[in-house]
SEMAR-659668 format. One record per atom (N, C-alpha, C): residue in one letter; z, x, y. Coordinates in steps of 0.1 Angstrom, whole numbers. Layout:
REM residues N
rest,pz,px,py
a,Z,X,Y
...
END
This chain:
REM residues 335
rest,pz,px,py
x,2602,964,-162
x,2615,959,-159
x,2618,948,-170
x,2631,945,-174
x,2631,939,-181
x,2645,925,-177
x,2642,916,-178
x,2649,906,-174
x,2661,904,-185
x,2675,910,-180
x,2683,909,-183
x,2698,895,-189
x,2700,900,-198
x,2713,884,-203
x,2724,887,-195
x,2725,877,-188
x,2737,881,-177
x,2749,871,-180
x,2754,874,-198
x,2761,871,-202
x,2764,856,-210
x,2774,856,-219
x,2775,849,-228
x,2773,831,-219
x,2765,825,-223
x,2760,816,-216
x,2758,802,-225
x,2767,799,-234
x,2764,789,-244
x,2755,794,-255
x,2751,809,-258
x,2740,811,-267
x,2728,814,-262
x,2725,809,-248
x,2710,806,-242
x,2708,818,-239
x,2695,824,-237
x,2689,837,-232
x,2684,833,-218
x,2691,839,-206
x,2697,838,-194
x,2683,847,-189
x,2670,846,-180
x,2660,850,-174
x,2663,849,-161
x,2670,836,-151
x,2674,833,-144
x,2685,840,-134
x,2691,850,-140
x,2700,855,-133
x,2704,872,-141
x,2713,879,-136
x,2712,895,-141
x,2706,905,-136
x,2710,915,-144
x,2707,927,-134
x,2691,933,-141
x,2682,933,-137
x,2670,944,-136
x,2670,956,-141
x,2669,962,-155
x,2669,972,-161
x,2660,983,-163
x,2654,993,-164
x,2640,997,-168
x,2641,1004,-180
x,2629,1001,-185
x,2624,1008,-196
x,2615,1016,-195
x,2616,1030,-195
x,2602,1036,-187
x,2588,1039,-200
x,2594,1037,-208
x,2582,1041,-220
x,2588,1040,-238
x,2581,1032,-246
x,2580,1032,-256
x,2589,1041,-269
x,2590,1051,-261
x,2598,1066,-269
x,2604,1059,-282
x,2602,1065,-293
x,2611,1057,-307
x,2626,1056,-303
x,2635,1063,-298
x,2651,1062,-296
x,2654,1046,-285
x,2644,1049,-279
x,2648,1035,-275
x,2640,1021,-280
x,2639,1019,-292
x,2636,1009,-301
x,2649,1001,-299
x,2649,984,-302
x,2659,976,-301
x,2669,975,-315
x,2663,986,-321
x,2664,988,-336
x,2677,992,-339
x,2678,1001,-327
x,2692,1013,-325
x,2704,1005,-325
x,2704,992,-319
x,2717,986,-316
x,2718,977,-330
x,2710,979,-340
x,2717,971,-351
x,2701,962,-359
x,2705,970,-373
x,2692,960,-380
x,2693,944,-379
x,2683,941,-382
x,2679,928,-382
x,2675,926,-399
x,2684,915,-402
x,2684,909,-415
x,2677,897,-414
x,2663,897,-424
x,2654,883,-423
x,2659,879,-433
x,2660,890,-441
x,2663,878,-457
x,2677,869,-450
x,2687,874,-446
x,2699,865,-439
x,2692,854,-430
x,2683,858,-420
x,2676,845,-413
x,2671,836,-419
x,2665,841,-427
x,2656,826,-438
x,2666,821,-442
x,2677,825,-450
x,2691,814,-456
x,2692,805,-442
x,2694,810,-430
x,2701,801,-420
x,2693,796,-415
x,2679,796,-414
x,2668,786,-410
x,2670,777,-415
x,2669,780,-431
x,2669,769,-441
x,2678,759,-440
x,2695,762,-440
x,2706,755,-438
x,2707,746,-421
x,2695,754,-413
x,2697,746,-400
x,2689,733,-397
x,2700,726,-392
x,2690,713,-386
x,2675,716,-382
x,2665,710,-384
x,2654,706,-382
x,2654,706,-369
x,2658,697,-363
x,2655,694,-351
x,2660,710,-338
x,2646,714,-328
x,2651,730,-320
x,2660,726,-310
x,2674,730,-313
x,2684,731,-300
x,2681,727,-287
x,2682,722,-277
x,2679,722,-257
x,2684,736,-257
x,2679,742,-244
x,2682,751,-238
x,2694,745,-232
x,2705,757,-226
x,2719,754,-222
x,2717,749,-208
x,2725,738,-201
x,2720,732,-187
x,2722,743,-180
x,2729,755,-181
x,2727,771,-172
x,2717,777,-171
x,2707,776,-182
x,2697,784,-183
x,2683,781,-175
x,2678,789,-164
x,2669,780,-158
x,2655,773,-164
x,2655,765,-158
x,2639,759,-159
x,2626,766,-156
x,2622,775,-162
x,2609,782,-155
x,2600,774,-151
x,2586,775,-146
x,2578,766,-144
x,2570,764,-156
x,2572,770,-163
x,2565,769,-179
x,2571,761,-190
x,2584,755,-182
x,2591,751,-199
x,2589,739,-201
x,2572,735,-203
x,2568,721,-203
x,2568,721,-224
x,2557,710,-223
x,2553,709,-240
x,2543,724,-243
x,2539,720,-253
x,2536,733,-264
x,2541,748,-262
x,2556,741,-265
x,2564,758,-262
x,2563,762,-249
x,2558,758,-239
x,2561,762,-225
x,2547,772,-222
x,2539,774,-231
x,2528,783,-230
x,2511,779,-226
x,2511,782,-216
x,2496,774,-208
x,2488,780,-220
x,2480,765,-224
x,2467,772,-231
x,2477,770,-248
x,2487,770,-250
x,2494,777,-262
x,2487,765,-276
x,2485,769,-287
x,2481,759,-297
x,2491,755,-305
x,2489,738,-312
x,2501,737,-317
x,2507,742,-325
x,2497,748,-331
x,2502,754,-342
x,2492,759,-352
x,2493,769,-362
x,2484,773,-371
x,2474,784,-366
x,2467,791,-372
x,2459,801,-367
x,2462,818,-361
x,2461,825,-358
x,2468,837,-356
x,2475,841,-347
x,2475,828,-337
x,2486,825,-328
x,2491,812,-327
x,2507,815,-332
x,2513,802,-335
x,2525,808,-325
x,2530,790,-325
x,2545,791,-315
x,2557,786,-324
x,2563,795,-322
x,2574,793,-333
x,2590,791,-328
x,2595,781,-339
x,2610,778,-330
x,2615,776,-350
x,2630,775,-347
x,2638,779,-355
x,2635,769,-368
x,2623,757,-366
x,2624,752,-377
x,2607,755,-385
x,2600,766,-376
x,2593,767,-388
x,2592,787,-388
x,2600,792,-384
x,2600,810,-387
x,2598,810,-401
x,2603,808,-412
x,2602,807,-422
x,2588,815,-428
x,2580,796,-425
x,2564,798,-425
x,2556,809,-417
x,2559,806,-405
x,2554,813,-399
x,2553,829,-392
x,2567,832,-397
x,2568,846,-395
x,2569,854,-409
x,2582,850,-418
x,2585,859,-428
x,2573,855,-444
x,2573,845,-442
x,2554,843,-448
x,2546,849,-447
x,2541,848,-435
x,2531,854,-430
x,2533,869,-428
x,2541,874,-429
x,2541,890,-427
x,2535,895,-439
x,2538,889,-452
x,2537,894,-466
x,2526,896,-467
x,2515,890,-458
x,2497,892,-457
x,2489,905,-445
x,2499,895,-438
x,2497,897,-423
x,2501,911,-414
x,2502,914,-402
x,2511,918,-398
x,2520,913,-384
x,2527,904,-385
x,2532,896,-375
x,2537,903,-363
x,2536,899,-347
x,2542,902,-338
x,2547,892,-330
x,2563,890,-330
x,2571,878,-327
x,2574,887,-316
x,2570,875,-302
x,2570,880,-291
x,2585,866,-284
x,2597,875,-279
x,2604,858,-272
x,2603,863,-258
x,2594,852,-253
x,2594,849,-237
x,2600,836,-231
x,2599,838,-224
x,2606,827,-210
x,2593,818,-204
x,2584,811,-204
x,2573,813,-196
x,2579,806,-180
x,2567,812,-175
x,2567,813,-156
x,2573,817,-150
x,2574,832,-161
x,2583,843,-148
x,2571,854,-151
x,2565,856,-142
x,2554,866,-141
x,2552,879,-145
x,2563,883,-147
x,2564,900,-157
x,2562,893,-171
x,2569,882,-176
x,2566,879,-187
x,2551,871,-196
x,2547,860,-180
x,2533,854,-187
x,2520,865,-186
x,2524,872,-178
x,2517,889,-179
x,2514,895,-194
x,2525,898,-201
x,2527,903,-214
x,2527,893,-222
x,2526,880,-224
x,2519,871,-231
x,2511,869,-229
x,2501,867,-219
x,2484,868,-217
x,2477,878,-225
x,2482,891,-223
x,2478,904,-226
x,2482,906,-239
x,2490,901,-246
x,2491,897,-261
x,2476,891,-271
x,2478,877,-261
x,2471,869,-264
x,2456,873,-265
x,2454,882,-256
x,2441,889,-254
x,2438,893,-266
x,2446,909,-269
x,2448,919,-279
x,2449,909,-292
x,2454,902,-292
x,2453,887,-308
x,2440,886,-310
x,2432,880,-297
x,2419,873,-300
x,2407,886,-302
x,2410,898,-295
x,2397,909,-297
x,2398,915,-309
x,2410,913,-320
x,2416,921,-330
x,2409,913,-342
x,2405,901,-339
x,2399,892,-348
x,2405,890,-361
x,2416,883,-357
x,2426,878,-372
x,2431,889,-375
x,2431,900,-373
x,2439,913,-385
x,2456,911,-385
x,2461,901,-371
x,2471,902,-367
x,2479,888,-363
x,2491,883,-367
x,2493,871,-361
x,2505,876,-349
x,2500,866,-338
x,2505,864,-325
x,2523,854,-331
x,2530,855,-327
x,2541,843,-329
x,2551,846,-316
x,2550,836,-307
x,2556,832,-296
x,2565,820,-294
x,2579,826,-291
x,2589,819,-288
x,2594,815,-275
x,2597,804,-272
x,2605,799,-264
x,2619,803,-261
x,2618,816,-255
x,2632,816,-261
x,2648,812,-250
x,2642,801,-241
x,2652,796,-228
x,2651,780,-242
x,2642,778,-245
x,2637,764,-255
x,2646,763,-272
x,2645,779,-277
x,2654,782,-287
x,2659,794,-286
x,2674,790,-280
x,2684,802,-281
x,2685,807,-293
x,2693,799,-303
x,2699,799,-314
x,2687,815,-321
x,2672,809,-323
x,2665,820,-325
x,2665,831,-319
x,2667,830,-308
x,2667,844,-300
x,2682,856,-308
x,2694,842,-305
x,2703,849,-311
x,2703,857,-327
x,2696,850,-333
x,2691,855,-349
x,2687,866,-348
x,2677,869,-341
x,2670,879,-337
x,2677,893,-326
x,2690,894,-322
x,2698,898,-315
x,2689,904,-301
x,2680,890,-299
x,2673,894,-282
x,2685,890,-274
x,2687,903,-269
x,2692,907,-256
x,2687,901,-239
x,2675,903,-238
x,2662,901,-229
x,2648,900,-230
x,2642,889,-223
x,2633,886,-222
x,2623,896,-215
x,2610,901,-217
x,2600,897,-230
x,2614,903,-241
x,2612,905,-252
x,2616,914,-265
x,2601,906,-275
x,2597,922,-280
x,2585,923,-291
x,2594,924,-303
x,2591,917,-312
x,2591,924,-328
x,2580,925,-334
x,2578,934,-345
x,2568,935,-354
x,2573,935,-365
x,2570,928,-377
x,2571,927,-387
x,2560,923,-397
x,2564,937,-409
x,2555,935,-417
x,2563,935,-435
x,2560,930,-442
x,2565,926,-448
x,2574,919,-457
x,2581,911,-443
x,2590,909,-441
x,2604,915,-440
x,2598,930,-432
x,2610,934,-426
x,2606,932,-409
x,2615,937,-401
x,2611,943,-389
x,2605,955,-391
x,2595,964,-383
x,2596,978,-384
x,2594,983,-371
x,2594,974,-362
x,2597,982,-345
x,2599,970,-338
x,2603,975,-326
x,2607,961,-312
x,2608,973,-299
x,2604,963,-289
x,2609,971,-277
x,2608,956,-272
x,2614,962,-256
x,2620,952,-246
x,2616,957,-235
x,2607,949,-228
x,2605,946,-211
x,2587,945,-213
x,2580,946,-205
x,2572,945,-200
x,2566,963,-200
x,2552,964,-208
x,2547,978,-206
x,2535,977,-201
x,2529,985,-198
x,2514,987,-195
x,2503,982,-208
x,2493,976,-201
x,2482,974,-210
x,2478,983,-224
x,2477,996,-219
x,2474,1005,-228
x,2484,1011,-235
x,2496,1010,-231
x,2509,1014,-242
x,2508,1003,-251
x,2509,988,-250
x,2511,981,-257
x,2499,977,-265
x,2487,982,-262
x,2476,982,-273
x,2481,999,-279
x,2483,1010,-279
x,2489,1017,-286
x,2499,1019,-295
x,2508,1011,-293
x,2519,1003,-300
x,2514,991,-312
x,2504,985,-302
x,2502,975,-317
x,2491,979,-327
x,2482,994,-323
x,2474,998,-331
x,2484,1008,-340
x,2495,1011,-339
x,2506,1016,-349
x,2511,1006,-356
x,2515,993,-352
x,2518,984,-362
x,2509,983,-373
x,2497,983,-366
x,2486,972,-369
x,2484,988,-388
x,2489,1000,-383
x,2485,1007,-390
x,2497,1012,-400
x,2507,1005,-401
x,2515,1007,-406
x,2516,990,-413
x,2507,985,-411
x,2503,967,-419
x,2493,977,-428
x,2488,987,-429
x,2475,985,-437
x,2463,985,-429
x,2464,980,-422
x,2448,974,-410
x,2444,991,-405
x,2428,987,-410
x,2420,1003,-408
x,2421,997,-387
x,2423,1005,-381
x,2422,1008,-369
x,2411,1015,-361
x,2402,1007,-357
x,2392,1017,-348
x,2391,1024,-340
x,2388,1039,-338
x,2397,1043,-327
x,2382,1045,-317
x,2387,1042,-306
x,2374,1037,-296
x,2367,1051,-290
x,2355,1053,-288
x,2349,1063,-289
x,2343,1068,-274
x,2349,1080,-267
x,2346,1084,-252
x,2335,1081,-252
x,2332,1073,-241
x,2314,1070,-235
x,2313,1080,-231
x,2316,1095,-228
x,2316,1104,-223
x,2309,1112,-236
x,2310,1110,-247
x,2310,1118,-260
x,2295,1117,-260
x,2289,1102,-260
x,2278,1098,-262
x,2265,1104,-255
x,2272,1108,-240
x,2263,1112,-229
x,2264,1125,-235
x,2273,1135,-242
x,2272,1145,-244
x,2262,1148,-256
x,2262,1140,-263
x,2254,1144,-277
x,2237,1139,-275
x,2236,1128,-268
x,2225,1128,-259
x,2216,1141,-253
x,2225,1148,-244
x,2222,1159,-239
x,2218,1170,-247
x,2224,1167,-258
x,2224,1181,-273
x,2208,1179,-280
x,2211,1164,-284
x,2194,1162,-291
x,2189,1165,-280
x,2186,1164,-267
x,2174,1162,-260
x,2172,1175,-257
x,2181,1188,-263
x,2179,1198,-256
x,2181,1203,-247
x,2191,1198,-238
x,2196,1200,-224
x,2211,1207,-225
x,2212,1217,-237
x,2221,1226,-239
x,2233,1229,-228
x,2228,1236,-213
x,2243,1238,-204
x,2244,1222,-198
x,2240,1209,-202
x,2240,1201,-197
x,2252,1196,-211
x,2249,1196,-217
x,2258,1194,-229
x,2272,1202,-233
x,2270,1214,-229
x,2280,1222,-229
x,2293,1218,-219
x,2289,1219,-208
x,2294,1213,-199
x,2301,1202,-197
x,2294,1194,-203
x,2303,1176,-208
x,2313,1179,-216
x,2309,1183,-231
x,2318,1186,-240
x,2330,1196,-231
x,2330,1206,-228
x,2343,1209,-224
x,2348,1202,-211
x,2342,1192,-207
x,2350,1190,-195
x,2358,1175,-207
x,2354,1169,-215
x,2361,1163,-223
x,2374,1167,-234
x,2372,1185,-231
x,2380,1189,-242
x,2392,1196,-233
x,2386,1192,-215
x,2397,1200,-210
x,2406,1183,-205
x,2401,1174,-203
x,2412,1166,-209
x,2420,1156,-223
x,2413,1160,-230
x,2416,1158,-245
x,2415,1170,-255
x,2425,1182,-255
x,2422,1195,-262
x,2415,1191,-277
x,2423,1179,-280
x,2419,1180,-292
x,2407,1173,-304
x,2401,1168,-292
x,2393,1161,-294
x,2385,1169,-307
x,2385,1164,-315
x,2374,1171,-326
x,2357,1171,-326
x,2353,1152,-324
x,2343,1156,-320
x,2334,1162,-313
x,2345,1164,-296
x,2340,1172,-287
x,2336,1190,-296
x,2347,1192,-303
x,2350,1207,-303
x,2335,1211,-312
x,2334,1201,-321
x,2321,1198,-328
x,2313,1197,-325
x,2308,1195,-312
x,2298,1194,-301
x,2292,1206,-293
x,2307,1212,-288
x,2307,1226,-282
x,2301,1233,-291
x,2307,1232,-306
x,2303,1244,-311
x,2288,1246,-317
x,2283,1232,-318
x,2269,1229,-322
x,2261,1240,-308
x,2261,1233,-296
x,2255,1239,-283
x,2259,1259,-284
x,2272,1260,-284
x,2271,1276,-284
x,2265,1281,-298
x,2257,1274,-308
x,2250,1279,-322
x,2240,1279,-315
x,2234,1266,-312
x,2221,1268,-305
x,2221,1275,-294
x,2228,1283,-287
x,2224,1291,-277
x,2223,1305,-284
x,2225,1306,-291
x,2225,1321,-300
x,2220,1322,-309
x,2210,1309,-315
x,2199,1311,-320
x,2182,1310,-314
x,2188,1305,-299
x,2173,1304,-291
x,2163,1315,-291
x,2153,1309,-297
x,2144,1317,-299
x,2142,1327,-309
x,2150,1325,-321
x,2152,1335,-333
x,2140,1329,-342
x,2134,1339,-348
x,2125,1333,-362
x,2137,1332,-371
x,2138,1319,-381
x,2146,1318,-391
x,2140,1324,-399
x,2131,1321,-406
x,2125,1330,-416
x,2127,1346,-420
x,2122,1351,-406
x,2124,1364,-402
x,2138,1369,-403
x,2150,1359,-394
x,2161,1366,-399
x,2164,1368,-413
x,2162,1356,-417
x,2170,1357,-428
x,2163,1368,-439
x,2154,1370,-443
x,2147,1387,-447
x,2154,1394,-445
x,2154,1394,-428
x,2163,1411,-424
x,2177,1410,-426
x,2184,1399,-426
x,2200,1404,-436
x,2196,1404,-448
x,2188,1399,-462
x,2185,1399,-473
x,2185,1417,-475
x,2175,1423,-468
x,2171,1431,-471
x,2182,1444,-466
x,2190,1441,-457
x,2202,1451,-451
x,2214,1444,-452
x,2222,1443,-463
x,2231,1436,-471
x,2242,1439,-460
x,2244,1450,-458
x,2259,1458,-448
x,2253,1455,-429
x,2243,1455,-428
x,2237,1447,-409
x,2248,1438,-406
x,2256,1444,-402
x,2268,1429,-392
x,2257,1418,-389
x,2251,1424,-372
x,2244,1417,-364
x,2236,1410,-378
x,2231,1416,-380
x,2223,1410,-392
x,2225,1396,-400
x,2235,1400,-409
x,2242,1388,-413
x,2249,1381,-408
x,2255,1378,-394
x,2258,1369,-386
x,2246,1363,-382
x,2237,1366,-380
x,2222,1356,-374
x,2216,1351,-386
x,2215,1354,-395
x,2212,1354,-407
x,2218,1338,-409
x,2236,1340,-410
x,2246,1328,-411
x,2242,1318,-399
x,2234,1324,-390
x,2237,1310,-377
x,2226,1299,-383
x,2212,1306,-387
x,2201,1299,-389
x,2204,1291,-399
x,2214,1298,-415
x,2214,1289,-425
x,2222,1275,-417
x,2228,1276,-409
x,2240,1269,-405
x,2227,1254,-401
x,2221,1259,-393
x,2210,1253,-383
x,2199,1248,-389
x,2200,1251,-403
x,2186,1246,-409
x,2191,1236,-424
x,2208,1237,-423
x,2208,1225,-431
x,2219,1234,-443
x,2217,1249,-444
x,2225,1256,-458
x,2236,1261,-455
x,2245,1254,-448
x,2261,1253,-445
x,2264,1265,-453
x,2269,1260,-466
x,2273,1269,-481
x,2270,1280,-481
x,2256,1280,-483
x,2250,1289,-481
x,2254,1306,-472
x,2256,1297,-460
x,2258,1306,-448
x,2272,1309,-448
x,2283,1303,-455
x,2298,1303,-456
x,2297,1315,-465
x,2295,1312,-477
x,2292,1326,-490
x,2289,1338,-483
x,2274,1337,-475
x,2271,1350,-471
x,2280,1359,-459
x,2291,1351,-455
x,2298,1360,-445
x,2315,1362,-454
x,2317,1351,-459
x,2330,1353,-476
x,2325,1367,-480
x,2314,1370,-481
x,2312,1382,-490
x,2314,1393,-483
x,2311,1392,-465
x,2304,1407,-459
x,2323,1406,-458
x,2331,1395,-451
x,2339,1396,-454
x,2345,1409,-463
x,2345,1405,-473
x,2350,1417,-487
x,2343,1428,-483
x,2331,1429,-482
x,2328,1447,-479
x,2334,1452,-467
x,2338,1444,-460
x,2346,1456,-440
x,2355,1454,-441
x,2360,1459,-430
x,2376,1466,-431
x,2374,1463,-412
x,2388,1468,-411
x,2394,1467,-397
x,2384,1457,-385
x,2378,1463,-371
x,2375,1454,-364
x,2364,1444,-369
x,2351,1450,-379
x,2342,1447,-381
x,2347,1434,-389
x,2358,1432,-397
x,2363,1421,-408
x,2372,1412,-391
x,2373,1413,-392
x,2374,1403,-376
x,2365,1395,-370
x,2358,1403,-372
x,2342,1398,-359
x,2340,1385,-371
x,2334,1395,-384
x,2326,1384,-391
x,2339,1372,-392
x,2354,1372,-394
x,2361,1364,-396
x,2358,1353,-387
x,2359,1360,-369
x,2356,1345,-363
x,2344,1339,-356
x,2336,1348,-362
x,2323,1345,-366
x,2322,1332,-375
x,2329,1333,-386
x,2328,1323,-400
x,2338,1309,-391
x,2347,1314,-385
x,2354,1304,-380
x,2343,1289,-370
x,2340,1298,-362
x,2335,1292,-354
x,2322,1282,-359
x,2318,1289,-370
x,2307,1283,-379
x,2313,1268,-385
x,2326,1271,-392
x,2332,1258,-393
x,2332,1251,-387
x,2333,1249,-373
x,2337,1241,-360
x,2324,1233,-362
x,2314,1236,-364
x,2302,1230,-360
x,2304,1217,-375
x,2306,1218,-384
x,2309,1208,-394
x,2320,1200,-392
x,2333,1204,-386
x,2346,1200,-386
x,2354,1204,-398
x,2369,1197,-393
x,2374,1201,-405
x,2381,1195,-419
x,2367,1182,-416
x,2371,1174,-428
x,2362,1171,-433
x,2348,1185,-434
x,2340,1188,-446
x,2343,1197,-457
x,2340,1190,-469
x,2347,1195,-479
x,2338,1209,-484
x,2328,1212,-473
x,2324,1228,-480
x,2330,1236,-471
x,2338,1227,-460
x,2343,1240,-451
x,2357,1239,-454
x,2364,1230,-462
x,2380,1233,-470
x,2373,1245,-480
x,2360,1243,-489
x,2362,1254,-497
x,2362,1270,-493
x,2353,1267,-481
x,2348,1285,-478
x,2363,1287,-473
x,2369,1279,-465
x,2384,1285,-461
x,2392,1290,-470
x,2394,1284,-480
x,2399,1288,-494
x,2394,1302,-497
x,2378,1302,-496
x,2375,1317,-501
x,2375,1324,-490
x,2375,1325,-480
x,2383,1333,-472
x,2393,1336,-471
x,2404,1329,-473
x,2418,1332,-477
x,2421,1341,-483
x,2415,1341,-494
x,2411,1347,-508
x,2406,1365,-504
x,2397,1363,-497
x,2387,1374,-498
x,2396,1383,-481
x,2406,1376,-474
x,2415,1384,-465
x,2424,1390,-472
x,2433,1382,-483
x,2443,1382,-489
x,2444,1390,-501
END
């Protein structure tokens, strides 16, 4: 929900009264972006030209329970560090500076209206576990209209992100924990900042199960993680490791690999042949030897071996660079 301006009010950004709007989700079209860019370079001229001293809020505008000293923000610091509180006489420094390094997120709240110290808490959180990659900047914005108005906030919360000293996204109201770490790991990646992407505890129990040998116990995990995340790669990487080892249990490597050496045209052959090189470390190796049988068959048999080879990929992924080249020579040797 987002707390509405219930009209022209001296300037002041109105929390106190208005109508209740929703925003159901993030979607790019409803960015605050739509209703008109935001010119910093024009802001910095009019910081600069403005009195020093930060405007009163308008005597209409109410008093939250928050609108004490340090910006109205429990806990808030005076200043400096990767969460600063900003009013119209230091943005300058603190926002369009700092972006040129940084990647700034100018948050204007109201404080002690509870949808809002909500999404400032939870800011403040995501600031401090992000460890500096990111600065926090929080405005007053019942404290400094005039800023809000620069900024053409409409309603309280409103996010900006800026990096480089442009804007490059904003939304308005109040989201979920995990949309708005989703959102800020897009800023944060659109600053430059490498992003960690956090890894299913679920994955770990699965590959666990793989080394230890506990194959349908492993199988089993991996797809039940890939039946709700299709795309998971490492999962798919996982699966395909467990269905190699279940189709080589109990094979002599040695021994296969003779008996396709020696029967060049053996389908069966040179597919077991390919699983062991796969399993004993000679990827390439096992890519080549089915590129090739490839080129000798024709109709269903050039199929089998095709997703046969396919599947062999899966077990590396697909951002190993011998399994970009066998694809290539496959291409090649279909085509």
């Amino acid at each position: 929900m987002v707390r509405g301006v219930g009209g022209d009010h001296g300037g002041g950004i109105v929390t106190g009264v208005g109508d209740w709007v929703t925003m159901s989700d993030l979607r790019p079209g409803q960015s605050i972006f739509t209703r008109g860019a935001v010119d910093l370079g024009a802001l910095a001229a009019r910081t600069q030209q403005a009195p020093a001293a930060t405007p009163a809020a308008p005597a209409n505008t109410p008093a939250g329970p928050g609108n004490g000293g340090n910006g109205g923000f429990p806990g808030a610091p005076a200043g400096g560090g990767h969460v600063v509180d900003v009013t119209e006489a230091n943005v300058q420094d603190e926002v369009l500076q700092k972006s040129m390094t940084l990647p700034v997120v100018v948050a204007f709240l109201a404080p002690g209206y509870p949808e809002v110290d909500q999404l400032a808490d939870e800011l403040a959180q995501f600031n401090a576990a992000d460890g500096g990659t990111w600065v926090l900047a929080r405005v007053n914005a019942q404290a400094d209209p005039r800023l809000a108005a620069m900024f053409r906030v409409q309603s309280v919360p409103t996010v900006y992100a800026v990096v480089g000293g442009q804007p490059i996204d904003a939304f308005a109201g109040p989201v979920p924990a995990a949309q708005l770490r989703q959102w800020l790991d897009a800023v944060l990646r659109a600053g430059g900042v490498d992003v960690a992407v956090p890894e299913d505890p679920r994955l770990e129990e699965a590959d666990e199960a793989l080394i230890m040998g506990n194959l349908d116990e492993a199988e089993k995990a991996y797809r039940k993680i890939l039946s709700d995340s299709p795309k998971d790669a490492a999962a798919e990487a996982g699966l395909a490791q467990v269905v190699l080892a279940k189709r080589v249990a109990g094979v002599d490597p040695q021994a296969a690999v003779a008996a396709a050496d020696a029967a060049p045209d053996d389908l069966p052959a040179q597919l077991k042949a390919a699983d062991v090189e796969v399993l004993a470390g000679q990827a390439e190796q096992a890519y080549q030897r089915l590129v090739n049988l490839v080129r000798r068959v024709y109709g269903d048999d050039r199929e089998t071996v095709r997703q046969h080879l396919v599947s062999l990929f899966a077990v590396a992924g697909p951002d190993d660079p011998a399994v970009a080249a066998a694809r290539r020579a496959l291409a090649s040797a279909l085509f």
